[in-house]
C-alpha positions in Angstrom: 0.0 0.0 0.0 1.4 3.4 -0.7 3.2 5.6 1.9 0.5 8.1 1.6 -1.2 9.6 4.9 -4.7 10.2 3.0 -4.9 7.0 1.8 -4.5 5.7 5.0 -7.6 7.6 6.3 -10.6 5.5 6.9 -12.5 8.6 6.6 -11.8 9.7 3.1 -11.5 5.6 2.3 -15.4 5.5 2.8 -15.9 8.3 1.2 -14.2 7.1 -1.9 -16.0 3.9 -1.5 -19.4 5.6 -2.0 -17.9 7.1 -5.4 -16.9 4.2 -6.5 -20.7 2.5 -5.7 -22.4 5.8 -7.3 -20.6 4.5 -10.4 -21.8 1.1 -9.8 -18.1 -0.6 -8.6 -19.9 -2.2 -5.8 -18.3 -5.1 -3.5 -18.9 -6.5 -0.5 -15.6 -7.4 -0.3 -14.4 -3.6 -0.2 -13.3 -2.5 3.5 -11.1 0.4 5.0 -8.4 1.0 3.9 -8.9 -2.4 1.1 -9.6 0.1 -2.0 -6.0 0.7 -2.3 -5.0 -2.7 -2.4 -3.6 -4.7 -6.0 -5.6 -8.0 -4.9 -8.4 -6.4 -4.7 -10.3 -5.0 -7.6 -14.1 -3.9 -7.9 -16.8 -3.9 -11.0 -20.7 -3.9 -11.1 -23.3 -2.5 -13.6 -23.3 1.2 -13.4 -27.0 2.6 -12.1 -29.2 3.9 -15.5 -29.3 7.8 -13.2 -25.4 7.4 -14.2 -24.9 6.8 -17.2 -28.2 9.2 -18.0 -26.0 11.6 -16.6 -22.8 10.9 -18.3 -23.8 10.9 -21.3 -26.0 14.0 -20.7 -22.9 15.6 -20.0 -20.6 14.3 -22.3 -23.1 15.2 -25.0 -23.8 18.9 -23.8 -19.2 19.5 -24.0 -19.3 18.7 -27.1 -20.5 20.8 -30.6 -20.8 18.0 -32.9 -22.8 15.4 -30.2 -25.2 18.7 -29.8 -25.7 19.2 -33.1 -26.4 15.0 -33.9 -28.6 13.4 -32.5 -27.8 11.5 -29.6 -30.0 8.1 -29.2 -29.8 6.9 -25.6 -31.6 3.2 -25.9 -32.2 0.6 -23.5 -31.8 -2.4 -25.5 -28.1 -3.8 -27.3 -30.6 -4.3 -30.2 -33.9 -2.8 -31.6 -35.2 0.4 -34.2 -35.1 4.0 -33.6 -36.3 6.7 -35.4 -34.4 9.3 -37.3 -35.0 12.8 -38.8 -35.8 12.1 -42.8 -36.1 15.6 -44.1 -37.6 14.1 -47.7 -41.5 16.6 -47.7 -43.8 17.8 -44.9 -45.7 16.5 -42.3 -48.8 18.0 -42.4 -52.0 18.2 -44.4 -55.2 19.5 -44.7 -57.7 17.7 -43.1 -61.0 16.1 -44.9 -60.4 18.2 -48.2 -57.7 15.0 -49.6 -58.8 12.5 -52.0 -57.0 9.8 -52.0 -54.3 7.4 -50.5 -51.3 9.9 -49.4 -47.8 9.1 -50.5 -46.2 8.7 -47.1 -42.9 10.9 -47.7 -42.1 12.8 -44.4 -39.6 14.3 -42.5 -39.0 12.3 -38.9 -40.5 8.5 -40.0 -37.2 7.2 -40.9 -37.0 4.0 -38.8 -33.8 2.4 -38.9 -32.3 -1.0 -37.5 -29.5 -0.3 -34.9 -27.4 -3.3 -33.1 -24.5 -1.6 -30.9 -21.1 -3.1 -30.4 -19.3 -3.2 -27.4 -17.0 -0.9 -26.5 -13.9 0.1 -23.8 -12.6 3.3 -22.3 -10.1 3.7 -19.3 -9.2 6.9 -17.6 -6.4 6.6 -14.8 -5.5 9.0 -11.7 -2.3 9.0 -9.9 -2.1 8.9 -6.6 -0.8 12.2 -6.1 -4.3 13.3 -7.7 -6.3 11.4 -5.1 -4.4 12.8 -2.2 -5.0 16.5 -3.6 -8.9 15.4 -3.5 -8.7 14.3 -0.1 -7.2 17.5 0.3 -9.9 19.2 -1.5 -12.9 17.1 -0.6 -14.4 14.5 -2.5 -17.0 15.8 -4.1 -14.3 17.9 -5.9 -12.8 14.9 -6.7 -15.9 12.8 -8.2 -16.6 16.0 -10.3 -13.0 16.0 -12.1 -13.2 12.4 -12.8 -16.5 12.7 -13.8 -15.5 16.0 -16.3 -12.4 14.9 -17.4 -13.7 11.5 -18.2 -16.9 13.0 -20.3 -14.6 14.8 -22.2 -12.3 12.3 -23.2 -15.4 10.3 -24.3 -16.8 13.0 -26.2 -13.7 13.9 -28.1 -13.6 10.1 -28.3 -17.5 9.6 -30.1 -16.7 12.8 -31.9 -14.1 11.1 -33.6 -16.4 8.5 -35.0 -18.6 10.6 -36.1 -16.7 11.2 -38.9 -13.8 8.5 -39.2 -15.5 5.3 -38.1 -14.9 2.5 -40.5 -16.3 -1.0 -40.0 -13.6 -2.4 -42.3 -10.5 -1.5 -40.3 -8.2 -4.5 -38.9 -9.5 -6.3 -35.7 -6.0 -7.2 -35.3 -4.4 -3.6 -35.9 -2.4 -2.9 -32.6 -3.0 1.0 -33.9 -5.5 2.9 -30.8 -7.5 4.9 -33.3 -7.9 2.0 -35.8 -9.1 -0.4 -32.4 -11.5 2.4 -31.5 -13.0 3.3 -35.0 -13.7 -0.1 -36.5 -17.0 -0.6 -34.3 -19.0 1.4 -36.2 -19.1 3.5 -39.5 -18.9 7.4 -39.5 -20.1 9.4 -41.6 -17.5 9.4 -44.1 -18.0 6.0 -44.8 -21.7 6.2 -44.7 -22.2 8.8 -47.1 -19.6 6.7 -49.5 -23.1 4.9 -49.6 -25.7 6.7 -51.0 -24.4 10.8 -50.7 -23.9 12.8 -53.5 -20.3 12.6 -53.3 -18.1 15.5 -55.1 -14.5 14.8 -56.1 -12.7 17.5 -55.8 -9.4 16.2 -57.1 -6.9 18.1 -54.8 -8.2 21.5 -55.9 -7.9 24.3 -53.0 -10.0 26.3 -51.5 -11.7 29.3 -53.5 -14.5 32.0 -53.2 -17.1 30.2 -55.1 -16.9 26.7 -54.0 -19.6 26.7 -51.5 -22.2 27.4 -53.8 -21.0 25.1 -56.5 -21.0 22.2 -53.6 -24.2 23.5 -52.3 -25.8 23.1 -55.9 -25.2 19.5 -56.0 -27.6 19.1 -53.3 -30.9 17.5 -54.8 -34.1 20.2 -55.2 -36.6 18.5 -53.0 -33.9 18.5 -49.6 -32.6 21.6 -50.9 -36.3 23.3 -49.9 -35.3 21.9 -46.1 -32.1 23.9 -46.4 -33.0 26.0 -42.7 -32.0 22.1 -41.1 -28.4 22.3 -43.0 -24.8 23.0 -41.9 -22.0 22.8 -43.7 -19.9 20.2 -41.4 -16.0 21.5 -41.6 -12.9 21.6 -40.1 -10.8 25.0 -38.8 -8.5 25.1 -41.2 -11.2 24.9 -44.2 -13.0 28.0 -42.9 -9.7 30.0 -41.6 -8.4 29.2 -45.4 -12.1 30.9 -47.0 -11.8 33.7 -44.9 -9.0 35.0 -45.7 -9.0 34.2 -49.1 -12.4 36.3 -48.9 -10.5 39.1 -47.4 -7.7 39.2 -49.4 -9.3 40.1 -52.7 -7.4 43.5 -51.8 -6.2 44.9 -55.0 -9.8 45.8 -56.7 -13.1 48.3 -55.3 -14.8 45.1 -55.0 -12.4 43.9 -52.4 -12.2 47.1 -50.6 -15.9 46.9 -50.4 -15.3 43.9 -48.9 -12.8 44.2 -46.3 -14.4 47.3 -45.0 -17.8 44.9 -44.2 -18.1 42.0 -42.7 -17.1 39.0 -43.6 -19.6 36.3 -44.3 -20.3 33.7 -41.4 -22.4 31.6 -43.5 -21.1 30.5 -46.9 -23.8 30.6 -49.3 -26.5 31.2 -46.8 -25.8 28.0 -44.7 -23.8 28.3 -41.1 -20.7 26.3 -40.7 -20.2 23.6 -37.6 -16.4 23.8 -37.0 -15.5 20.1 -36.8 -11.4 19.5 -35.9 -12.3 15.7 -36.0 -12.7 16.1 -39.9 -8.9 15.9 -39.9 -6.8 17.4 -42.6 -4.4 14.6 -44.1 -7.5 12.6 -45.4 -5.6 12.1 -49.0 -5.5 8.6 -51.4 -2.7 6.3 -50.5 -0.5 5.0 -53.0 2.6 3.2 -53.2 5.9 5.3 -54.7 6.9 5.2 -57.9 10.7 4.7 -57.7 12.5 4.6 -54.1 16.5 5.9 -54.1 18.9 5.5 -51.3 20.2 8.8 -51.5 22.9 7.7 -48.6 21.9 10.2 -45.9 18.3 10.3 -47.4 15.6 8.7 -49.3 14.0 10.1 -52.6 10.4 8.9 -53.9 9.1 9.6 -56.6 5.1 10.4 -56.0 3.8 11.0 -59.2 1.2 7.5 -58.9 -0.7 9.9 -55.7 -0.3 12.8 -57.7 -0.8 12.0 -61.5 -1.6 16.0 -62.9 0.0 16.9 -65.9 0.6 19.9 -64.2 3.6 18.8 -61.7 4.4 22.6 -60.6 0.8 22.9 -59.5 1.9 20.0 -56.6 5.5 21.6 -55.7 4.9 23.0 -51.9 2.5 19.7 -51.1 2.7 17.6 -48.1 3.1 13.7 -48.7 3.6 11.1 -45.7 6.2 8.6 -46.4 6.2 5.2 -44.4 8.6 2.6 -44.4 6.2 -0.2 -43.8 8.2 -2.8 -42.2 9.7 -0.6 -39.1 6.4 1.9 -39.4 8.2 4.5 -39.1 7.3 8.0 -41.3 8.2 11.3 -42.4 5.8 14.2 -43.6 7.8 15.6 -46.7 7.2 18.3 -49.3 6.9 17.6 -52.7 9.3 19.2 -54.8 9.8 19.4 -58.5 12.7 17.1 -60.3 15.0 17.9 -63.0 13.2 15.5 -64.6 9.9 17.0 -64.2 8.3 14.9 -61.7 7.4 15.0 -58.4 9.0 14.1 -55.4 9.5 14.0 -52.2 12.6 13.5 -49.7 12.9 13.1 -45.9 15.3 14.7 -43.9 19.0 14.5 -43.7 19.8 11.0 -41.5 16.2 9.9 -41.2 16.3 6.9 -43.0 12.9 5.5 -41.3 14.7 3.0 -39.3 16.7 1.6 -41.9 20.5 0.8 -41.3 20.7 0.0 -45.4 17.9 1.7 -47.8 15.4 -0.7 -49.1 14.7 0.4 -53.0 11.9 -1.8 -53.1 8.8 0.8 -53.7 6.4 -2.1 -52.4 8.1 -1.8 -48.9 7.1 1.9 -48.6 3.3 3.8 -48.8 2.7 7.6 -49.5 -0.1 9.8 -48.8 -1.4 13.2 -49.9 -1.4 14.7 -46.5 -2.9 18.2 -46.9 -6.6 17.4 -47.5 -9.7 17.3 -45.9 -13.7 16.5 -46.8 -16.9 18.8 -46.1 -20.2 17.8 -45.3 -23.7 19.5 -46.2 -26.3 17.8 -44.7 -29.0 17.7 -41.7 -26.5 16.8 -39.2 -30.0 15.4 -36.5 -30.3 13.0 -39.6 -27.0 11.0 -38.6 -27.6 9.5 -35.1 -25.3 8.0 -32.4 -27.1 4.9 -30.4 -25.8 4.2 -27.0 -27.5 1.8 -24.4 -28.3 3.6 -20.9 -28.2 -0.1 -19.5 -25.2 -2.6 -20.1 -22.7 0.1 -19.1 -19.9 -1.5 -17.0 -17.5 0.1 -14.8 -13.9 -1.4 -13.4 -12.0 -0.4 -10.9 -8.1 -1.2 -10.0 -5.3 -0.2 -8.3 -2.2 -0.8 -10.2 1.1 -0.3 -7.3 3.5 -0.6 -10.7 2.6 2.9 -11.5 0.8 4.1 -8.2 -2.0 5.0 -10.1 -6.2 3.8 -10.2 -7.2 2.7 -13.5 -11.3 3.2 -14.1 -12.5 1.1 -17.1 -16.3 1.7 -18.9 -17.4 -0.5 -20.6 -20.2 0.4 -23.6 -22.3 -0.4 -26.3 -22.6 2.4 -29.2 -23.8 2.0 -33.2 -24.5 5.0 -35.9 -27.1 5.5 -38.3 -27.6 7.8 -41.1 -31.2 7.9 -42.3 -30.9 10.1 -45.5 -27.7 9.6 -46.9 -29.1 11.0 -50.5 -29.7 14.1 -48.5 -26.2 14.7 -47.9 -23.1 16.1 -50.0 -19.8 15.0 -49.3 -16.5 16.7 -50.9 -13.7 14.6 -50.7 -10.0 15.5 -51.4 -10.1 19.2 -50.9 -6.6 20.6 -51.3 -5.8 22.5 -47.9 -3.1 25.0 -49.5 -1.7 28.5 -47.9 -4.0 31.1 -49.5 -2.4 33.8 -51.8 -1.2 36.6 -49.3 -1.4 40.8 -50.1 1.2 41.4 -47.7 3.5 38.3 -46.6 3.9 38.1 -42.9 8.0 38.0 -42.1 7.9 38.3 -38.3 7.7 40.7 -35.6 9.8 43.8 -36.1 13.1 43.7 -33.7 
């Protein structure tokens, strides 16, 4: 047991104790001071008030879970019913002949069967003894927020990147938490209206061209929409707005206000639409350039137009020691494109492999943006089923919390949606270059 005088305090013991039981870790077996003992470790069913409440607050931290919608469920298995924005629900009354085509908004029943998931949060001992310190309430709150925000940045994740078909044996974190359930990404590959933008950057007009693709009878709904976006999309449109300097028309601009909501729709800032989501190739020559290593990345980046890549970021992997580098595409003498790491960094290597097959690159400076209904994609959790853990681990003096739940995702209109893929995330043309503050 640790040399630690609060944890040798039967007083704050039974206190902790009744935390533990509020989050359903409940054991006859638990006495003073027995909590902080490795033999001895404690799990239960956490109470449906609990979880209610968890997810409640997990939900209301983060922007994208409050602008989804959030289905707490009671059952593993069973239907739910999602937002379809597809024509109105209401008629007039006794004045219709007729049978009436059933084609309304909030009547989208889909089939959900959630998957079982894991999170674990830990807390040193040195933070338990500052919440004795503190009192335990104070305690049972952080764990609580810091723990509801993990989750949420967690489910946010999946919103967007979940993917059914990644590797159940890939020892990769992100790849073992996404592959329960599809995000969005994946589920608009399935029935969206999917816009390939090829690696072309950011411009003025793009929103409207993107919002055009949208199909007339959701369009009318268009009050329900947000474009779905990460920071460094909008940052990029706003100040290519502003710097349309050299003209009246961009005077007139920069002296207003510039627009919020690109083509009349407001923007949900989404950083878990991450900005290296490029196709993945393998290189189309690999040199051992002694202290380096040149590849040739024309296969990932197949314009004609190879001074139109020069300043782009590609990820090089060595696949064998997984080692990478993020490298900027240059121009050849040979007029091709290419990329090559950094002086010594040979990705693990003692001697350079020149076998390309051995090595992947991937465009790493694009993104995707969503238009769609975003109550029309739905995250189902289970308010029963939940599972909590609690241990005491004396090889790094620290109390692990495990949580186990169940969780699936739905998208009820995916034809109501447009997805733009492989949007080019480039510096925007500057009036005045920025060179540092003056001395």
């Amino acid at each position: 047991m640790p040399d630690k005088t609060i944890l040798s305090n039967p007083a704050f013991l039974k206190k902790f104790n009744e935390v533990l039981d509020g989050l359903g870790m409940t054991q006859t077996l638990k006495a003073d001071p027995g909590i902080i003992d490795s033999s001895v470790n404690f799990s239960g069913t956490m109470p449906k008030p609990a979880v209610v409440a968890l997810l409640d607050q997990t939900i209301s931290e983060s922007e994208v879970l409050s602008a989804i919608d959030m289905k707490k469920v009671t059952s593993k298995k069973g239907e739910v019913r999602i937002m379809d924005i597809s024509g109105p629900v209401s008629e007039a009354v006794g004045e219709n002949d007729g049978t009436p085509v059933l084609n309304r908004p909030n009547t989208s029943v889909k089939e959900y069967s959630c998957g079982k998931m894991k999170a674990e949060i830990d807390i040193t001992t040195e933070e338990l003894e500052a919440a004795g310190e503190d009192g335990i309430a104070n305690f049972q709150d952080n764990l609580m927020n810091d723990f509801s925000t993990c989750l949420g940045n967690d489910l946010a994740h999946i919103v967007f990147r979940g993917n059914k078909t990644l590797s159940k044996t890939s020892p990769d974190r992100w790849d073992r938490m996404l592959r329960r359930c599809d995000g969005l990404s994946r589920l608009c590959d399935a029935g969206a209206n999917v816009i390939d933008n090829d690696g072309v950057g950011v411009g003025l007009g793009m929103f409207h061209v993107f919002k055009q693709s949208l199909p007339t009878k959701y369009a009318q709904n268009i009050g329900l929409y947000r474009w779905l976006l990460n920071s460094q999309t909008m940052d990029l449109w706003r100040m290519i707005f502003a710097d349309k300097r050299p003209t009246a028309e961009g005077d007139k601009r920069l002296s207003g206000i510039i627009p919020e909501s690109p083509a009349g729709v407001n923007p949900l800032t989404c950083n878990t639409i991450l900005g290296d989501l490029g196709v993945t190739g393998t290189p189309d020559t690999v040199t051992d350039g002694t202290t380096v290593i040149k590849s040739r990345c024309n296969a990932i980046l197949p314009d004609a137009d190879v001074a139109a890549h020069v300043g782009r970021k590609v990820l090089l992997t060595y696949l064998p020691t997984g080692q990478y580098e993020l490298c900027t595409v240059y121009k050849n003498g040979g007029s091709q494109c290419e990329i090559t790491t950094s002086t010594g960094n040979l990705l693990g290597q003692t001697v350079v492999s020149e076998t390309a097959a051995e090595y992947s690159i991937k465009i790493s400076d694009e993104t995707e943006i969503y238009l769609g209904p975003p109550k029309s994609f739905a995250l189902v959790s289970t308010t029963h089923n939940w599972r909590s853990h609690y241990r005491f681990n004396p090889s790094f003096d620290r109390h692990e919390f495990t949580f186990y739940y169940w969780l699936d995702s739905l998208l009820a209109t995916p034809e109501a949606w447009v997805k733009v893929k492989e949007m080019k995330l480039q510096s925007p043309p500057s009036y005045t270059e920025w060179s540092g503050w003056a001395s």
